[in-house]
C-alpha positions, 0 to 999 in steps of 0.5 A: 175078940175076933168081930172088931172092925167097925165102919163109923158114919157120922156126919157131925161127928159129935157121936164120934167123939163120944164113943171113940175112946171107949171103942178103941179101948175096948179093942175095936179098929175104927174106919169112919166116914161122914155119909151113906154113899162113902159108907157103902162103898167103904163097907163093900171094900173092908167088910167090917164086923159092924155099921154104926149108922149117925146120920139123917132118918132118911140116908140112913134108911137107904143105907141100911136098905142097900147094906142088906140086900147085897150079897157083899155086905148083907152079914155085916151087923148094922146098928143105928142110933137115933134121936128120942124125938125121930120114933119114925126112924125105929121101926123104918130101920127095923123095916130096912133090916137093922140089928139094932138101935140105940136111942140118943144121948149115947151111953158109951158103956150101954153101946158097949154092951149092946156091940157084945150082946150081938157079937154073943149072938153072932156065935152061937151055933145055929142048927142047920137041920131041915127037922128038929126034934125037942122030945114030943115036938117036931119042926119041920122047916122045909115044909113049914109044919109043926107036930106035937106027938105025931099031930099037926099043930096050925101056926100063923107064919108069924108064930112058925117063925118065932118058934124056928128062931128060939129052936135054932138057938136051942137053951139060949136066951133070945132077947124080944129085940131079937125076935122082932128083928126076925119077924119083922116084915111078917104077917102082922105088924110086930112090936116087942109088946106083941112078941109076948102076945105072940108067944102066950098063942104060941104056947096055947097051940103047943099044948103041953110041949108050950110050957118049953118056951120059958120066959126069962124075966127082964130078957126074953125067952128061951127054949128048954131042950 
């Protein structure tokens, strides 16, 4: 396991103990720490692999906000757990650049999952080309237009940006989650419901070449090469 560092913030320590002795088993080197300000400078200085936000919606929004608008901590990967009755604090997290979340009670083995579900996706090897070519379709992405057989095709930022995420990971199946972490702060207000109304306009615009985009029931979508 090559991403296993992982900074802790728990200011009561109940989600601590219950995730510990799971992590440590699993491989993971832990640092914890009890609040927002410890946590930055902790993370600052030891560049863990991942966050794991547990404390109030409000410091761990500012948390989340600082970790990801410098240069020194940006990368690291930001999970927040969250109790079943602060729904505010989903999309405020999403808002501040969070990578995940996770709906308390914990499930340790659930955690356990979503953790090598972004360690997956960390890995995979993205397409850095300014143009890339599926058969008939063509993305440009410095200038921002897309051609089906040489004619251009008008998406909204939104469906340009849907559809640049699943052409970097070409055959990979994105989960909806993922998508919307992507676009949030887009033109609309995106929710894992739309995604899907996102990608049938997607689709419709595309023309023949939509069909590429398939949909992976119970996962996400996919773009076949």
């Amino acid at each position: 396991m090559s991403r296993n560092r992982i900074l802790i913030i728990d200011s009561k320590g109940d989600v601590l103990e219950t995730l510990l002795p799971k992590l440590l088993g699993d491989g993971y080197y832990i640092s914890t720490v009890t609040n927002g300000d410890d946590a930055f400078g902790r993370a600052s200085v030891e560049s863990p692999d991942f966050v794991i936000i547990n404390i109030t919606s409000n410091e761990g929004v500012g948390l989340c906000r600082r970790l990801k608008s410098n240069a020194a901590t940006r990368d690291i990967s930001v999970v927040v757990l969250i109790s079943q009755s602060d729904q505010a604090y989903v999309s405020d997290s999403l808002d501040a650049g969070v990578d995940d979340y996770m709906m308390k009670p914990v499930s340790t083995e659930l955690f356990s999952a979503k953790l090598a579900a972004i360690n997956r996706l960390r890995s995979i090897p993205t397409n850095d080309a300014s143009v890339l070519s599926f058969d008939d379709l063509t993305i440009d992405l410095n200038r921002h237009r897309v051609f089906v057989r040489n004619s251009i095709v008008e998406l909204t930022r939104t469906e340009f940006r849907i559809l640049c995420y699943l052409a970097r990971h070409p055959g990979w199946v994105i989960t909806r989650e993922q998508i919307l972490n992507e676009v949030k702060g887009s033109d609309i207000c995106v929710t894992e419901r739309s995604v899907d109304v996102q990608i049938v306009g997607l689709r419709r615009k595309l023309g023949s070449e939509g069909k590429r985009i398939e949909t992976v029931r119970g996962f996400g979508y996919r773009l076949q090469t």
